[in-house]
GUKOL-827925 format. One record per residue: x negated, y negated, z of N, C-alpha, C in turn. Coordinates in steps of 0.2 Angstrom, whole numbers, padded with zeros to 4 digits, always signed. Layout:
REM residues N
XYZXYZXYZ
...
END
This chain:
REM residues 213
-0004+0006+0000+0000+0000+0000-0004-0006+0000
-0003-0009-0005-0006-0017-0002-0001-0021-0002
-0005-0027+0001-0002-0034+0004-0001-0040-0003
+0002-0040-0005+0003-0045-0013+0006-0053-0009
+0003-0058-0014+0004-0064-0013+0009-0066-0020
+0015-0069-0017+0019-0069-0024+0022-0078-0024
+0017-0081-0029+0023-0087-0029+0026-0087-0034
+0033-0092-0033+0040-0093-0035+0040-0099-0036
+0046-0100-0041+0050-0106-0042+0048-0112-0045
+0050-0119-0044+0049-0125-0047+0045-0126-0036
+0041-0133-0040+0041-0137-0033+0042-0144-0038
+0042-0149-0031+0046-0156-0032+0041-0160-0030
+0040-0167-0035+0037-0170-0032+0042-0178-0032
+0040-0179-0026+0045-0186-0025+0043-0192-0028
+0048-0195-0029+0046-0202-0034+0049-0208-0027
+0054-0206-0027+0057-0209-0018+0061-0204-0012
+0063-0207-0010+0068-0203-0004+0072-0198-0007
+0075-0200-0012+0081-0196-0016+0077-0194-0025
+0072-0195-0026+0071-0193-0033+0066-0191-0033
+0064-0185-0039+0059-0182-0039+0056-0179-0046
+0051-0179-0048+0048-0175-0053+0051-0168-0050
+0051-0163-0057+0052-0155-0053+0052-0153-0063
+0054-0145-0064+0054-0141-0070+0061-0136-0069
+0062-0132-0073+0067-0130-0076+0067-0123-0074
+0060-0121-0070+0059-0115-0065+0066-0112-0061
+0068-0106-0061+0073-0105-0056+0072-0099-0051
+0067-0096-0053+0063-0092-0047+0065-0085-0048
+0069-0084-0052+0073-0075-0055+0067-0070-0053
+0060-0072-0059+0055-0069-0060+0052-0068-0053
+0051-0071-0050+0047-0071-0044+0053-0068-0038
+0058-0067-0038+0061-0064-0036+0062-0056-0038
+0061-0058-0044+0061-0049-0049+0055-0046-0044
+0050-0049-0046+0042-0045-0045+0045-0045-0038
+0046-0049-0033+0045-0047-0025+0048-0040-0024
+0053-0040-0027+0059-0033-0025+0056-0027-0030
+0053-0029-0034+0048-0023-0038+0041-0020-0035
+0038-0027-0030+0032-0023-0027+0034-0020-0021
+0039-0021-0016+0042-0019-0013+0046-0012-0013
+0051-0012-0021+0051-0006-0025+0045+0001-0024
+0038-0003-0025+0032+0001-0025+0030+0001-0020
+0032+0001-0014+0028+0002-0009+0022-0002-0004
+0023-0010-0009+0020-0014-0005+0021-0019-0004
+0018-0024+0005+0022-0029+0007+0020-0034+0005
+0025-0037+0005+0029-0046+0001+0027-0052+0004
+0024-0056+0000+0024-0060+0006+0025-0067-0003
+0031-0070+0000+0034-0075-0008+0033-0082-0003
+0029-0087-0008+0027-0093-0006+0034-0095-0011
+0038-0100-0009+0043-0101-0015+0045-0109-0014
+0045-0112-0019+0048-0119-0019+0057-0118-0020
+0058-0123-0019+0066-0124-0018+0071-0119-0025
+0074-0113-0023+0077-0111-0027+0084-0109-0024
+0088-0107-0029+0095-0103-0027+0097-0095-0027
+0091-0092-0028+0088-0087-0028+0088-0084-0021
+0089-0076-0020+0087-0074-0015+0084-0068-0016
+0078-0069-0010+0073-0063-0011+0075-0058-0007
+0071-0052-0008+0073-0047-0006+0071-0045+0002
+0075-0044+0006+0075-0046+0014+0068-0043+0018
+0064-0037+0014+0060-0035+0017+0053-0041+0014
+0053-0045+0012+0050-0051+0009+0050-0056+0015
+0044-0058+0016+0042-0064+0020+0041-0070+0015
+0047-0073+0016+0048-0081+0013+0042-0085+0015
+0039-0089+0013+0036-0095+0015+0041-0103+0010
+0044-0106+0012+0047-0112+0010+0043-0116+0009
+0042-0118+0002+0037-0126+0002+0042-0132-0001
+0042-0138-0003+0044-0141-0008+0038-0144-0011
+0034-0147-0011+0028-0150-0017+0021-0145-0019
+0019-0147-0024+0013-0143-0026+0009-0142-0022
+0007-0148-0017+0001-0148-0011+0004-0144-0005
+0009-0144-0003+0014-0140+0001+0012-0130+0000
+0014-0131-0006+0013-0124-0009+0004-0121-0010
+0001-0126-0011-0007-0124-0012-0007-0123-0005
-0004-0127+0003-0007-0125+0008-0005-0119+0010
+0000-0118+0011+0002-0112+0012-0002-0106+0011
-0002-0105+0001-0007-0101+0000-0013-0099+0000
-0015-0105+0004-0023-0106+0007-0022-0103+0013
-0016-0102+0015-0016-0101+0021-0016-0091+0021
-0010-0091+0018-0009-0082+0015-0013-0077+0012
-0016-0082+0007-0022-0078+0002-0026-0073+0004
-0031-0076+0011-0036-0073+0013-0033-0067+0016
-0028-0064+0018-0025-0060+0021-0022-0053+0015
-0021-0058+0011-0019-0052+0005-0025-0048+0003
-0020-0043-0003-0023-0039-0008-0022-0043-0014
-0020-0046-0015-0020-0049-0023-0014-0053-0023
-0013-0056-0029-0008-0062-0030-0006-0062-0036
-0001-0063-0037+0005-0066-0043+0007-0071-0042
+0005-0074-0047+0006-0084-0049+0011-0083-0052
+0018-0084-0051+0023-0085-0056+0026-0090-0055
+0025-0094-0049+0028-0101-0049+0027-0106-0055
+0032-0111-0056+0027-0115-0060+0029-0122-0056
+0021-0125-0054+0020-0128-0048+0020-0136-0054
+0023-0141-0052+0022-0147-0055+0014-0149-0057
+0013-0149-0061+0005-0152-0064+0004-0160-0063
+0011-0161-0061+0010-0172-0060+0011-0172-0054
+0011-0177-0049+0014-0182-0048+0013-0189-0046
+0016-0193-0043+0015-0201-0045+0011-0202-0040
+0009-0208-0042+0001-0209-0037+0004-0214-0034
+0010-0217-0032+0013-0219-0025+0021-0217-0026
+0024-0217-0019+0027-0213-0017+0033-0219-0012
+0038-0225-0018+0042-0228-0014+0047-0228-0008
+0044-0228-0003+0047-0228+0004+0057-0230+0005
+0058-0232-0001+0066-0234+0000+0066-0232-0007
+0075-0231-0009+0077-0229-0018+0075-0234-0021
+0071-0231-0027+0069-0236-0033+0077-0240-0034
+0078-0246-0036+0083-0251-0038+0082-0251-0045
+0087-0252-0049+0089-0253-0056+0088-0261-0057
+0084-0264-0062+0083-0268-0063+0083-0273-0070
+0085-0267-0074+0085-0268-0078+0080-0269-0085
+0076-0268-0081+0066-0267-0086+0065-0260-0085
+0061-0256-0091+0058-0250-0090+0054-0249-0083
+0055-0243-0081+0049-0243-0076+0043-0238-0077
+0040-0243-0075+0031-0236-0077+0030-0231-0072
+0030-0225-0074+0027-0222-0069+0018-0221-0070
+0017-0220-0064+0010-0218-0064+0007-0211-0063
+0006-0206-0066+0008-0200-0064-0003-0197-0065
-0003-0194-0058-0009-0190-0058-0008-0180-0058
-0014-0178-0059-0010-0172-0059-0012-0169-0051
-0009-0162-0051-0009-0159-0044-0012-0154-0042
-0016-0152-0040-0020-0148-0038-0019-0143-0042
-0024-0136-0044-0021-0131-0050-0022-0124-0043
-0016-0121-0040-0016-0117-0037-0021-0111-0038
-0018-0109-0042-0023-0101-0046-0029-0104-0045
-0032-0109-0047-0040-0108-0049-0043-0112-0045
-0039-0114-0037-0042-0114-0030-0041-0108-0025
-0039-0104-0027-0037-0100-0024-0043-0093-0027
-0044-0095-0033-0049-0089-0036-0056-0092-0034
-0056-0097-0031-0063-0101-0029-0065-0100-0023
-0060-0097-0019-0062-0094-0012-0059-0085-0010
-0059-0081-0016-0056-0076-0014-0062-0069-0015
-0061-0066-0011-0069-0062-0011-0066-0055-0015
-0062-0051-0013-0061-0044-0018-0053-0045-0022
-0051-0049-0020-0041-0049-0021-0044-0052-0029
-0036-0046-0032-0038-0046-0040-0030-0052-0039
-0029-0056-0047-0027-0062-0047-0024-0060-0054
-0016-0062-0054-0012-0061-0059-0008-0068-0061
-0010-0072-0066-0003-0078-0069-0002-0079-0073
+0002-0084-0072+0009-0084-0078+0006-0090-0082
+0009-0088-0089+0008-0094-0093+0015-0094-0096
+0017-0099-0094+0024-0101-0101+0022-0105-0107
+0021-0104-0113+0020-0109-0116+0023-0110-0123
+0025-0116-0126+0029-0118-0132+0025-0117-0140
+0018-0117-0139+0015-0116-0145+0008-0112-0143
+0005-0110-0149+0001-0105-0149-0001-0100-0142
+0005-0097-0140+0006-0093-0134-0001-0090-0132
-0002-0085-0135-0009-0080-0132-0016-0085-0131
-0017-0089-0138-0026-0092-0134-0024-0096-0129
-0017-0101-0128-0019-0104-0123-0016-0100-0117
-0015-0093-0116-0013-0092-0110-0021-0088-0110
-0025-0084-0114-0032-0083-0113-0035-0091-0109
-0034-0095-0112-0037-0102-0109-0037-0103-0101
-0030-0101-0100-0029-0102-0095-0030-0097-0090
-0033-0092-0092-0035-0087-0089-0041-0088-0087
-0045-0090-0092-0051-0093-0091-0053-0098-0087
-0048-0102-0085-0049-0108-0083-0048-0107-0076
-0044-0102-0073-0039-0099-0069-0044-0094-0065
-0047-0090-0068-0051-0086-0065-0047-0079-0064
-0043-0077-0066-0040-0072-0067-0042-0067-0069
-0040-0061-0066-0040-0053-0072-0034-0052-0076
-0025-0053-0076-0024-0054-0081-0018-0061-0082
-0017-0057-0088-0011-0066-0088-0005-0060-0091
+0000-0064-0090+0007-0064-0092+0011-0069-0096
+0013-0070-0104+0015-0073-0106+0018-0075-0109
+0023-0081-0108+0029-0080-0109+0033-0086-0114
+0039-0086-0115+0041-0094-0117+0045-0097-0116
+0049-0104-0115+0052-0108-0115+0061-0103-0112
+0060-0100-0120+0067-0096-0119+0071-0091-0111
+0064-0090-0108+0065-0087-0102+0068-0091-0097
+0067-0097-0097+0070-0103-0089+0077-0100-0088
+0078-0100-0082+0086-0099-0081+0091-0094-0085
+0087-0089-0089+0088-0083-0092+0087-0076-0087
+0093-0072-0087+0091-0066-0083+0089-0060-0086
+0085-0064-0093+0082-0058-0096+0074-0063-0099
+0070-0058-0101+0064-0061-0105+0060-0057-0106
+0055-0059-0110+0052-0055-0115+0042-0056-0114
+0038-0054-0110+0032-0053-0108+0026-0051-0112
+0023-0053-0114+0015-0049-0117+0010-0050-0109
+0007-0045-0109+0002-0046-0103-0005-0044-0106
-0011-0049-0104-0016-0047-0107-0022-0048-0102
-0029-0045-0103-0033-0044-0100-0039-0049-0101
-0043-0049-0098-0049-0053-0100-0052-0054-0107
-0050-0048-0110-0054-0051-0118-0049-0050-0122
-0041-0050-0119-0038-0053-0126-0034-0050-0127
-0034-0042-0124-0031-0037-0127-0024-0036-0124
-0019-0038-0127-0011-0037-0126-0009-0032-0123
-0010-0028-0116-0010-0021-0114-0004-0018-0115
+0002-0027-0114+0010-0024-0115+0013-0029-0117
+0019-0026-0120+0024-0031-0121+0031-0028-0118
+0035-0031-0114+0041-0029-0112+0046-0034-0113
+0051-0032-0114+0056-0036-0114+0064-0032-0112
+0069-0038-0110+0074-0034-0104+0076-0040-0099
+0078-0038-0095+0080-0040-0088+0076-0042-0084
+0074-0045-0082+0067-0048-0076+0065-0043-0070
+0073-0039-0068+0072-0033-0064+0068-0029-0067
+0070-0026-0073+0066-0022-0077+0057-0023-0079
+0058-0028-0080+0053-0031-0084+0047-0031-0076
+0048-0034-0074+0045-0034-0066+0043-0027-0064
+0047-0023-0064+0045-0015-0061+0041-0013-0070
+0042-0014-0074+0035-0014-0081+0027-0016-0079
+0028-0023-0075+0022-0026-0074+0021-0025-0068
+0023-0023-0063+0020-0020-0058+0017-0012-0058
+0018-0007-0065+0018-0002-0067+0010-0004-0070
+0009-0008-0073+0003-0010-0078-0002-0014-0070
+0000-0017-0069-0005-0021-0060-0006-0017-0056
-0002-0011-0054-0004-0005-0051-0011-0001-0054
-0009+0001-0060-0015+0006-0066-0021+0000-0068
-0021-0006-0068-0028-0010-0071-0029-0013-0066
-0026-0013-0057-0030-0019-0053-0030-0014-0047
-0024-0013-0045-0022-0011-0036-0024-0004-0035
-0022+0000-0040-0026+0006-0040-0034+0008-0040
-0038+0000-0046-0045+0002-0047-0047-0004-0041
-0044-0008-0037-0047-0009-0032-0047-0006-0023
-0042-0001-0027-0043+0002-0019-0047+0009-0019
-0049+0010-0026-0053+0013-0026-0062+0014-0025
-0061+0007-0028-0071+0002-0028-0071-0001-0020
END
């Protein structure tokens, strides 16, 4: 049995008291894979930003709402794990000030100022000593070299790659690939399904050859 790190969802970055940057994430995925590691015999532990989703009760929730929120957290869990699944997708912006009362309507465009947010995966792969590392890439064009890039950037052993069409879908369609490139799978189906798929491939290429070494 190992101990898996599983992040979920959208997180939120605030613009005021009541608004915020956030994505179109709804956390299905990250709830599929929990209830399928679990399925398999090992414990859960879901970093989750704000979703409507519920995880499977043998699963230890951690609640974040911001990107920085959610990087703490997992600084906090990581070292404790066997390894991790990045399926959240964690906002990459947010505003470099943060107005203490509701923005007013003025009339004139308003600028925002937008910095990016810490890259979860590839702080998390900078301080991790044996735990093998799995994420997600959603992307709109040239899907596989930027999800390789992101792999590489990420520090990862594989990626999972997905597209737009998947957000708020209770179904989706996956390619999963390894460090040089190689498409090990493609699944498509129901995120349940699909999930007990990728946990089938994660078990045989990480969890199995790290609890062996």
């Amino acid at each position: 049995m190992s101990r898996i790190l599983i992040t979920s969802g959208p997180t939120r970055q605030y613009l005021d008291p009541v608004r915020y940057v956030t994505n179109a994430s709804s956390g299905r995925m990250g709830a599929a894979l929990a209830a399928a590691a679990i399925g398999a015999g090992h414990e859960v532990v879901v970093v989750s930003g704000p979703v409507d989703v519920d995880y499977h009760p043998a699963a230890r929730v951690v609640p974040v709402v911001s990107t920085e929120d959610m990087l703490e957290a997992c600084l906090d869990e990581f070292p404790d794990c066997d390894g991790l699944i990045g399926a959240a997708a964690p906002c990459d912006y947010r505003p470099i000030k943060v107005a203490s009362q509701k923005i007013k309507k003025t009339g004139e465009p308003l600028m925002l100022h937008l910095v990016e947010t810490p890259d979860i995966v590839a702080l998390l792969a900078a301080i991790r000593e044996s735990q093998w590392m799995v994420a997600f890439a959603l992307e709109t064009e040239d899907r596989h070299m930027r999800a390789m890039q992101k792999l590489e950037r990420k520090s990862c052993d594989l990626i999972v790659a997905n597209g737009p069409k998947v957000i708020h879908s209770p179904d989706t369609t996956v390619d999963i690939l390894d460090k040089s490139g190689q498409v090990l799978a493609t699944f498509s189906g129901n995120k349940e399904q699909v999930s007990v798929d990728l946990l089938n491939v994660i078990d045989t290429h990480l969890i199995e050859q790290h609890a062996a070494g």
